[in-house]
C-alpha positions in Angstrom: 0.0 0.0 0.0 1.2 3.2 -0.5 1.7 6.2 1.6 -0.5 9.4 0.5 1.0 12.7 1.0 4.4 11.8 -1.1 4.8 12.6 -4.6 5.5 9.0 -5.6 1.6 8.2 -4.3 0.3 11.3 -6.2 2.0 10.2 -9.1 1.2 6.7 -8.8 -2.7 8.1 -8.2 -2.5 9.9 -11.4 -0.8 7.2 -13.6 -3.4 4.9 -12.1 -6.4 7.4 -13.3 -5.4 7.7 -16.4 -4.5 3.6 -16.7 -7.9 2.7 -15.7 -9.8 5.6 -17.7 -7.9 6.3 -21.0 -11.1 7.8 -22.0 -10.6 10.9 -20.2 -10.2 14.4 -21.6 -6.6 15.0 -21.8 -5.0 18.0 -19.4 -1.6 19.1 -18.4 -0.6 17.4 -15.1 1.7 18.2 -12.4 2.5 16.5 -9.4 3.4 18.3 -6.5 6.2 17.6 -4.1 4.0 17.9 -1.4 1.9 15.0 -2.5 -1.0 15.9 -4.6 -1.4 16.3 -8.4 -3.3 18.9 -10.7 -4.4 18.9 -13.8 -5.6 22.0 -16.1 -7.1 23.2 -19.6 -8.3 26.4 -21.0 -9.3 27.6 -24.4 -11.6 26.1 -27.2 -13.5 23.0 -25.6 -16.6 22.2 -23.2 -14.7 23.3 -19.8 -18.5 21.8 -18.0 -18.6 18.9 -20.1 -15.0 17.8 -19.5 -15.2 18.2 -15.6 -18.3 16.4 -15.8 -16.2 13.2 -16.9 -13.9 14.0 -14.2 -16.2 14.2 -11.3 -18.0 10.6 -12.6 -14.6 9.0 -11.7 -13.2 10.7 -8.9 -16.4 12.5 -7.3 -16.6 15.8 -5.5 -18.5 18.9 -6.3 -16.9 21.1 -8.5 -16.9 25.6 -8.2 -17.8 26.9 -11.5 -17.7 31.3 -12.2 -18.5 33.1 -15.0 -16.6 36.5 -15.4 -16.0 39.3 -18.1 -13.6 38.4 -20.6 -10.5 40.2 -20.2 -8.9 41.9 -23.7 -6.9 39.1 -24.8 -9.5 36.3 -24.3 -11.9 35.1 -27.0 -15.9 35.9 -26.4 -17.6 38.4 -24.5 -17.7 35.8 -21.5 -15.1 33.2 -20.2 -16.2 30.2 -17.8 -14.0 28.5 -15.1 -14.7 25.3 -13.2 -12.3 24.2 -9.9 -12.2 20.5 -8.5 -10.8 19.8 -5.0 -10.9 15.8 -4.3 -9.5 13.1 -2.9 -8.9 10.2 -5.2 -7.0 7.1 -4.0 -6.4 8.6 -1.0 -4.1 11.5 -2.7 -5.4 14.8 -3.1 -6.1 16.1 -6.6 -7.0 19.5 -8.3 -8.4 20.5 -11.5 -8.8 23.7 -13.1 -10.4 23.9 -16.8 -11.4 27.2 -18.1 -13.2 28.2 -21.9 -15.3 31.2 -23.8 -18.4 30.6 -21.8 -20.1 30.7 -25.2 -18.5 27.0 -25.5 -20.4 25.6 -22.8 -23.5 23.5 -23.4 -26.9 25.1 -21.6 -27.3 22.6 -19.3 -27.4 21.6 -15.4 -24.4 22.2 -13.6 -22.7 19.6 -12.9 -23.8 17.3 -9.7 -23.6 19.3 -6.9 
């Protein structure tokens, strides 16, 4: 078993996510030498519907905003979405971030 809070078990949590569920919407990852691992996106793709996928395999409740775009984003709108969890007993986080215009108009996501 391993030991959380070490980067080898955040690493071994996140090669073990993506392992199991290949399926995933690809993000950049980073594992912290503290112990826990993040993953991000922004720009031109579903920012709800990707973190949806997410939070189907490793649960939580995810934050989402919705802000002014700032001069040099695209859209009059952008939309960010935040992910604290626990997965394998290591601590994750995920940020993903688009032109809210890219988001479908539905539900948020379970909350």
């Amino acid at each position: 078993m391993t030991q959380s809070n070490t980067p080898q078990s955040a690493a071994l949590a996140l090669a073990q996510l993506l392992a199991e569920y290949p399926s995933l919407p690809s993000l950049h990852w980073s594992v912290s030498p503290s112990g826990w691992w993040c993953g991000s996106k922004y720009n031109d793709f579903d920012a709800r519907a990707a973190m949806a996928e997410f939070v189907a395999v490793v649960g939580g409740t995810p934050f989402e905003m919705r802000q002014p775009a700032k001069e040099d984003e695209p859209g009059e709108e952008t939309f960010s979405t935040i992910l604290n969890a626990r997965w394998r007993d290591v601590d994750l986080y995920l940020s993903m971030g688009c032109d809210a215009a890219l988001v479908a108009d539905v539900e948020a996501v379970a909350r």
